[in-house]
DRENDO-1510 file (C-alpha; in Angstrom, 1 decimal, always signed):
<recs>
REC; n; res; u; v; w
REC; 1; UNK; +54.7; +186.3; -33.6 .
REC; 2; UNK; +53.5; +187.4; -36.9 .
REC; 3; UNK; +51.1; +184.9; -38.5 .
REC; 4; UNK; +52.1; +183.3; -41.9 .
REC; 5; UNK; +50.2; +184.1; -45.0 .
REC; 6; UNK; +47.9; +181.4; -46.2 .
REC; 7; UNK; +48.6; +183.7; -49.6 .
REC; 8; UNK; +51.2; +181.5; -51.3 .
REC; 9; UNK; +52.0; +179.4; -54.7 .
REC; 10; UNK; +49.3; +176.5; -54.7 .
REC; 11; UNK; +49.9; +173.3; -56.5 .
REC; 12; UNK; +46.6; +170.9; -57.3 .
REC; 13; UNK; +44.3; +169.9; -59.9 .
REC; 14; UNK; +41.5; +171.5; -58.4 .
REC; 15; UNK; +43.0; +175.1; -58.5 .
REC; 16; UNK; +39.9; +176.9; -58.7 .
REC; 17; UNK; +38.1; +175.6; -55.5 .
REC; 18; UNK; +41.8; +176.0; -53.6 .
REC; 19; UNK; +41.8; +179.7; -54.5 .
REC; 20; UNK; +38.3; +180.1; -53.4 .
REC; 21; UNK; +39.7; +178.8; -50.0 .
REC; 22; UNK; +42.9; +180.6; -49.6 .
REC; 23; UNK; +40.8; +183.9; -50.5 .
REC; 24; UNK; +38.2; +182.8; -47.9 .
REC; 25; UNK; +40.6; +182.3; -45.2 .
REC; 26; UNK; +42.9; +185.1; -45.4 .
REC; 27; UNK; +39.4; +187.4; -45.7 .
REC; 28; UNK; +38.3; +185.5; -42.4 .
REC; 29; UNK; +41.8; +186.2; -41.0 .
REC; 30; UNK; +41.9; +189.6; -41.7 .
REC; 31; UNK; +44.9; +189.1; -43.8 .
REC; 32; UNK; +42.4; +190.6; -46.3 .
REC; 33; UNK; +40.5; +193.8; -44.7 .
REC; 34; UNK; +37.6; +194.7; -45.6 .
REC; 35; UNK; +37.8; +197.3; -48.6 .
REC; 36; UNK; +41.0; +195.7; -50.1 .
REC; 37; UNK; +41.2; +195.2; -53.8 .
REC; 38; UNK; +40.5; +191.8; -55.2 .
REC; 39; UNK; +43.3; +192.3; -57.7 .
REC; 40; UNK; +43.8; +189.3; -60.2 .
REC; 41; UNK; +47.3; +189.9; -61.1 .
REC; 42; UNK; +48.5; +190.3; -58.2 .
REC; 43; UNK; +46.6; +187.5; -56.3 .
REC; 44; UNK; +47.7; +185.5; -59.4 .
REC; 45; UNK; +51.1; +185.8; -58.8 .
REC; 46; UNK; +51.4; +185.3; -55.1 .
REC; 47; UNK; +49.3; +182.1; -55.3 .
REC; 48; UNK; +51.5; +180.9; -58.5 .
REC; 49; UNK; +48.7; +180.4; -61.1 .
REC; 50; UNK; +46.6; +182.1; -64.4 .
REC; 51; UNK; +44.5; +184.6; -63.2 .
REC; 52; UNK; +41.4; +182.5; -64.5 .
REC; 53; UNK; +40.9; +180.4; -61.3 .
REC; 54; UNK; +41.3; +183.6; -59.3 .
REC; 55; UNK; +38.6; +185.4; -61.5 .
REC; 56; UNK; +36.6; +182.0; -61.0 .
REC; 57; UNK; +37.1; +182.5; -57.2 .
REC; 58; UNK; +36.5; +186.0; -56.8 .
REC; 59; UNK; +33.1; +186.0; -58.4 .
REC; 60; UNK; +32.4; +183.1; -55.6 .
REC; 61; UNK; +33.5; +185.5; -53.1 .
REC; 62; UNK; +30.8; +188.4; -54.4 .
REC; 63; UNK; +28.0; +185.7; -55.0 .
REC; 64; UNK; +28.8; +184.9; -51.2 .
REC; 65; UNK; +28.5; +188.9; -50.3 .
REC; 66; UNK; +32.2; +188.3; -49.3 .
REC; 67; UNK; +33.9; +190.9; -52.1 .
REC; 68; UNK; +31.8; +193.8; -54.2 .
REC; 69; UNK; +32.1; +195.6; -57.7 .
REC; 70; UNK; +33.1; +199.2; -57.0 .
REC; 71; UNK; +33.4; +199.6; -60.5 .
REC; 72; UNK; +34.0; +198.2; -63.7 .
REC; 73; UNK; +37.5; +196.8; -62.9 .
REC; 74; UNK; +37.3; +197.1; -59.4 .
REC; 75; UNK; +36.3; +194.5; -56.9 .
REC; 76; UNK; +36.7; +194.9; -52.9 .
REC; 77; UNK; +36.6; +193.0; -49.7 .
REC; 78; UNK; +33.1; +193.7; -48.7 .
REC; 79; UNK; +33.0; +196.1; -45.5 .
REC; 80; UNK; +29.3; +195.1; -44.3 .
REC; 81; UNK; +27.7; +198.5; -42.2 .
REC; 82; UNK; +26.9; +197.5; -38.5 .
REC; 83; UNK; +23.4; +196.9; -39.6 .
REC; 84; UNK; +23.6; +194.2; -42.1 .
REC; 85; UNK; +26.1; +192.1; -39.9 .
REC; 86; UNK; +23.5; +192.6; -37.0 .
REC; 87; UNK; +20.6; +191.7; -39.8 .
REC; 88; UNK; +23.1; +188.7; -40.7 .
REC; 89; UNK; +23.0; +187.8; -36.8 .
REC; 90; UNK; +19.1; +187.9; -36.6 .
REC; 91; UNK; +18.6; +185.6; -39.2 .
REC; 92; UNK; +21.5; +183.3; -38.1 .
REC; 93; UNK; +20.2; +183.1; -34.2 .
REC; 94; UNK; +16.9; +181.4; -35.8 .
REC; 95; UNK; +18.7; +179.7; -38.1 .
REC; 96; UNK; +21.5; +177.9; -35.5 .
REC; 97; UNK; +18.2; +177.6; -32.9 .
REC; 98; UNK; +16.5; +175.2; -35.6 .
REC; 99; UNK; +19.9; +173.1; -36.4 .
REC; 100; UNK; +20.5; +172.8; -32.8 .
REC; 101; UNK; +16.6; +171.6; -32.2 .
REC; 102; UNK; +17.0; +168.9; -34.6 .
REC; 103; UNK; +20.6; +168.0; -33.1 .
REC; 104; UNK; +19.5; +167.3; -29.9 .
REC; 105; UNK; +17.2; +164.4; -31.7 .
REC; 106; UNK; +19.3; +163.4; -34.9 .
REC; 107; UNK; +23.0; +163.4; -33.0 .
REC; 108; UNK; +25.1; +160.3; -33.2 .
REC; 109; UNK; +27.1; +159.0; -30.2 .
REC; 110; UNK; +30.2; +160.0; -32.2 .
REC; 111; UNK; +29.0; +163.5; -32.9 .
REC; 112; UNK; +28.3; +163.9; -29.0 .
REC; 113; UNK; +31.9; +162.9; -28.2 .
REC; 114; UNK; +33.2; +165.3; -30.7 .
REC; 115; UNK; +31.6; +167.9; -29.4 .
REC; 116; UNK; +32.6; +167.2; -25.5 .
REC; 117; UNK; +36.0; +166.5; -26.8 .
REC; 118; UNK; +35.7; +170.5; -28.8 .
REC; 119; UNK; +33.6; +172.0; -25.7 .
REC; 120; UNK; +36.8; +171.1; -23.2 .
REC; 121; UNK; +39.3; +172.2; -25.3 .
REC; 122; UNK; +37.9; +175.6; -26.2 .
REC; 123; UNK; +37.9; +175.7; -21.7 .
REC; 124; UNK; +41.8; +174.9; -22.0 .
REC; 125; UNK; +42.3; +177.5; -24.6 .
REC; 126; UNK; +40.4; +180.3; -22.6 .
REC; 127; UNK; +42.9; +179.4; -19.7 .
REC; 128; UNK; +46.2; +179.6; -21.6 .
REC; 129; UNK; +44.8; +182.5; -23.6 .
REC; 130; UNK; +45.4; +181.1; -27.1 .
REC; 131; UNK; +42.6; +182.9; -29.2 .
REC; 132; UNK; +43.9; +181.6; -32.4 .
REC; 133; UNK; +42.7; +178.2; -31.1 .
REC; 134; UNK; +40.1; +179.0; -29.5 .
REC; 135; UNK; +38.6; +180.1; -33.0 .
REC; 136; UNK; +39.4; +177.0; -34.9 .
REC; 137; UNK; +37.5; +175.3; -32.1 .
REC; 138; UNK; +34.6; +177.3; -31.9 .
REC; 139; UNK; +34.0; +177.2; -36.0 .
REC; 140; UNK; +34.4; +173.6; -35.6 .
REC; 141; UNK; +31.5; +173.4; -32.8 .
REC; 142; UNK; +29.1; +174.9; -35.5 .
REC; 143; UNK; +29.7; +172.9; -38.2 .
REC; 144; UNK; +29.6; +169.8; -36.9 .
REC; 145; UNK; +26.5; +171.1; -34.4 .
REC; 146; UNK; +25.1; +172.0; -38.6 .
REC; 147; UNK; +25.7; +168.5; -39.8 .
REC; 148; UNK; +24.4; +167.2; -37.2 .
REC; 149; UNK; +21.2; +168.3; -37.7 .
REC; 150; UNK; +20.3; +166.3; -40.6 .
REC; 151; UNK; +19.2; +168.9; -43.2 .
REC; 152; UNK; +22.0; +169.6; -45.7 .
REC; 153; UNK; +19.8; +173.2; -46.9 .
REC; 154; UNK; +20.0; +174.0; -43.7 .
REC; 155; UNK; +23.5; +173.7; -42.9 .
REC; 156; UNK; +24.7; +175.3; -46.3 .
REC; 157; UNK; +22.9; +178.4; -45.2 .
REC; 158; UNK; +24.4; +178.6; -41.9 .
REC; 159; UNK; +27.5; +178.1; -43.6 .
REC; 160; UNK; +26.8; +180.9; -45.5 .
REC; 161; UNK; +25.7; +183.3; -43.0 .
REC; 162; UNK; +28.3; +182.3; -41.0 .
REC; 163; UNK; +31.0; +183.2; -43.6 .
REC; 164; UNK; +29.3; +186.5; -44.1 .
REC; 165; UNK; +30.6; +187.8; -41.2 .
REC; 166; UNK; +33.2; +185.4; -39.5 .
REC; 167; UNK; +35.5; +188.3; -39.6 .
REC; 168; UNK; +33.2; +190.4; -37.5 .
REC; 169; UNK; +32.5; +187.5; -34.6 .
REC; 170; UNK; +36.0; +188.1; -33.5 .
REC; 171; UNK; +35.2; +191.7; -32.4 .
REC; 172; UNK; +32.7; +190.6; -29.8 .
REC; 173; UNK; +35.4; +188.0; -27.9 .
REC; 174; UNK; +37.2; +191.2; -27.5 .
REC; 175; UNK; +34.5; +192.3; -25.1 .
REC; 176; UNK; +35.7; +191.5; -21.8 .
REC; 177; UNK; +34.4; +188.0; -20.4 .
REC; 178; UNK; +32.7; +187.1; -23.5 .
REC; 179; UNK; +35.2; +184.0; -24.7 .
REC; 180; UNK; +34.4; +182.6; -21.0 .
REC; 181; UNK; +30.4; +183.6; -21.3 .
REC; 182; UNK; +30.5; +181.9; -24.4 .
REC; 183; UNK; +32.5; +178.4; -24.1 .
REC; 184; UNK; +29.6; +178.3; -21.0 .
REC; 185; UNK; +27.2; +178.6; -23.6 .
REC; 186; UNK; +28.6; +175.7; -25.5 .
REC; 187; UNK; +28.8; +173.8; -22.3 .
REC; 188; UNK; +25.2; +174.3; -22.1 .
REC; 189; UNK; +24.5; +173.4; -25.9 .
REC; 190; UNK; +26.4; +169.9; -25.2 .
REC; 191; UNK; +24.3; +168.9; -22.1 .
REC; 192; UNK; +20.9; +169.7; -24.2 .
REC; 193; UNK; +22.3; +167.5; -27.1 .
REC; 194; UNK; +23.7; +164.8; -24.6 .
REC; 195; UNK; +20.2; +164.9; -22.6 .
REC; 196; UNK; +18.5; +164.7; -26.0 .
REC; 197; UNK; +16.3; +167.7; -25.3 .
REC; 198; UNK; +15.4; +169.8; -28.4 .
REC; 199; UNK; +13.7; +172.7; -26.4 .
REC; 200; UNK; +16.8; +173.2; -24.2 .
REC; 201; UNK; +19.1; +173.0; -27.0 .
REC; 202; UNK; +17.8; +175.4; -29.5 .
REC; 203; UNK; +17.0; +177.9; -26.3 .
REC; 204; UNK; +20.6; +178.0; -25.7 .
REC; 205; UNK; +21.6; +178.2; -29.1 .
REC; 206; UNK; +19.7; +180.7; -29.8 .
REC; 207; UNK; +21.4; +182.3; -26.4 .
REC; 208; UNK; +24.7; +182.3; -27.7 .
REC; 209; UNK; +23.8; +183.7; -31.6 .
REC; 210; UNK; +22.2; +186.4; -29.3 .
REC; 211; UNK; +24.3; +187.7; -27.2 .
REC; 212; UNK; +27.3; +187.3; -30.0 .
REC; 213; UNK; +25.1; +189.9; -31.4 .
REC; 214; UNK; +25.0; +191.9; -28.0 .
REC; 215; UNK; +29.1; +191.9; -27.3 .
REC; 216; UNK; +29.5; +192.6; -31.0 .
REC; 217; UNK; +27.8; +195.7; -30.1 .
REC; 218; UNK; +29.1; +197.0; -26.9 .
REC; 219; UNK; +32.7; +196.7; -28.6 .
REC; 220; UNK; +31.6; +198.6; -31.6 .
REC; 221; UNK; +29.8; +201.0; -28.8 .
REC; 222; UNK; +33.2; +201.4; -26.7 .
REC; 223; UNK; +35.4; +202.0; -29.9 .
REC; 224; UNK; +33.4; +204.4; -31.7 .
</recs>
């Protein structure tokens, strides 16, 4: 079943911060592909407002690397070379190491159950197959594993990285046996934050940052 478009008419006061969204998404989707125009017009149109919030909103997008100026009137979806989403993943497995370190010490008992409540789910979803899920549930692990972590300029730039190149995570689950390789990884994550132990938890963090890196990889190995 073909998925519905989170590109549609918008009504809110807040229209320029519900444009950056919708843009966000659909680019994390793949609704938008990389090297799509960014046109205002257009985009103004199908989201049912002036084209000012969605010029607002598109220069978010290019401050966050997520769109570029081709030219003087043209901005794209960015299409990052294999190299700077794999420099994106360096910096991001040292990064989510750190954040889960200090998770395993500044975790609440709610934050724990969250992410035993997340970690089982993501299980159920590998077994029925629903991907869609799945990936709602495994960006939802990694926030709340940022949060958790106490330092709000830490999390903002894992945020950052991570929407750099969400779009290019999914095509290392297509590697066969990663989805189950990584919700073990999670698994693993949980019992270092449940067992309080820093070392444990930023090894296996660091683990899954890695070899997200490594499947991304061997798929863009076996396709090219």
């Amino acid at each position: 079943m073909e998925k519905a478009s989170v590109i549609k008419p918008l009504v809110d006061t807040n229209i320029s911060d519900k444009v950056f969204a919708v843009l966000k998404t659909a680019i994390h989707r793949g609704e938008l592909q990389p090297g799509d125009p960014l046109i205002e017009r257009d985009l103004a149109e199908k989201l049912a407002v002036s084209r000012t919030p969605v010029r607002e909103a598109i220069q978010r997008l290019k401050t966050m690397g997520l769109a570029v100026q081709v030219s003087r009137k043209t901005v794209i979806v960015a299409k990052p070379t294999p190299e700077e989403v794999l420099d994106t993943f360096h910096v991001r497995e040292v990064l989510e190491g750190l954040a889960a370190s200090l998770a395993a010490t500044n975790a609440t008992p709610d934050d724990l159950a969250y992410f035993g409540s997340l970690v089982e789910d993501m299980e159920q979803c590998i077994n029925v197959n629903d991907d869609d899920k799945l990936e709602e549930l495994h960006m939802l692990f990694h926030e709340r594993l940022y949060r958790a972590s106490g330092n709000k300029k830490l999390c903002q730039l894992l945020m950052d990285l991570r929407d750099c190149i969400k779009a290019y995570t999914r095509i290392g689950y297509a590697f066969p046996g990663r989805k189950s390789e990584a919700a073990l990884e999670h698994r693993k994550i949980l019992d270092a934050l449940v067992s309080k132990n820093p070392r444990k938890a930023e090894e296996w963090a660091r683990k899954h940052i890695k070899r997200s890196k490594e499947a991304y990889i061997k798929e863009l190995q076996k396709n090219s």
